[in-house]
N, C-alpha and C positions, 0 to 999 in steps of 0.2 A: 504494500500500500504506500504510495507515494502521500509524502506530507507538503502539504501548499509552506513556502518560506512566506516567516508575516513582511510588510511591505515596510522598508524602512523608511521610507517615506509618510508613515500615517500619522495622523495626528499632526496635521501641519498646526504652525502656529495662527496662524489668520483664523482656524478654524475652531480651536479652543477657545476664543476671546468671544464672548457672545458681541455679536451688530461687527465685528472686526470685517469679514466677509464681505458682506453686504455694502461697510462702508468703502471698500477695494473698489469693490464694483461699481456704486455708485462712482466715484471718481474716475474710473476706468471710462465712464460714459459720458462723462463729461469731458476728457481728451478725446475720447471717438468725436464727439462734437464738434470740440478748437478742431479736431484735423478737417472733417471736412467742409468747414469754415475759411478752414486753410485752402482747400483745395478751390471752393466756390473764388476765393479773393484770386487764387490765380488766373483760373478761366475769367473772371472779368478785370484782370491785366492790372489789377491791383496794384501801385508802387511798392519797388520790391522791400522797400526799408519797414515798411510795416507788415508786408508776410515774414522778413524775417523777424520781427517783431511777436507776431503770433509764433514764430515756430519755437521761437524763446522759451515764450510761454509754457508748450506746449512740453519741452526739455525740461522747465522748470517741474510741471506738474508730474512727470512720469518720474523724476528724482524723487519727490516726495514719497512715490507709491512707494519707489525702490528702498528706500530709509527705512519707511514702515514695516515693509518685509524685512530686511535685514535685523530690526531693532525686535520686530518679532520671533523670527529666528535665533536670534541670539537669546532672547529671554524667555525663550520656550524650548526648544529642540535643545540648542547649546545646555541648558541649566538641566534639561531632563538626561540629557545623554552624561551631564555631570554625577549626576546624584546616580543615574546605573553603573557607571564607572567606580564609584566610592561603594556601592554596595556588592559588587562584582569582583572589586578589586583586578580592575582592566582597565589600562589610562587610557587602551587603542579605542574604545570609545568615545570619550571625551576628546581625544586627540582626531578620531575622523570626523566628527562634527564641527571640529574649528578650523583645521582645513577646508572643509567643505565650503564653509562660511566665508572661508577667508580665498578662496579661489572666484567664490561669487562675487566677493567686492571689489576683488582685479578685474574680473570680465564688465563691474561696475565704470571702473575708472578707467579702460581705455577709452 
């Protein structure tokens, strides 16, 4: 009998925070928005200093998502994968979740 491996992925943190979700989402729809708001200013040949203006904006609001994940990540997965690592006594858990973490905020920052 084959045993399913649990997902080490569950339990994200956005999804542990009750309204965390939702509020992702909510903003997620609001950049869908600026963009094709964006895209509307181009087709009518909009001066390009104010679409890039908008696409600012638009950089600015997905940084925000990305903080939020990452600051939820770290205060959820990082802190749980700490306390199974001290109860385990295995620091490669704590240790692949800050990697993990911290590979995310390089592919952040190029």
């Amino acid at each position: 009998m084959n045993q399913i491996e649990p997902d080490p992925h569950a339990g994200h943190a956005y999804t542990a925070q009750p309204g965390q979700k939702d509020a992702i989402l909510k903003r997620l729809r609001r950049i869908e928005g600026q963009i094709r708001g964006i895209e509307k200013m181009v087709e009518e040949d909009t001066y390009c200093i104010d679409v890039l203006t908008q696409v600012a904006a638009v950089n600015a609001a997905l940084h925000k998502v990305s903080l939020g994940l990452v600051e939820g990540h770290v205060g959820h997965c990082v802190v749980d994968a700490a306390r199974e690592s001290i109860e385990t006594d295995d620091p490669g858990i704590v240790d692949a979740k800050v990697k993990e973490a911290t590979q995310a905020i390089g592919r952040l920052l190029r």
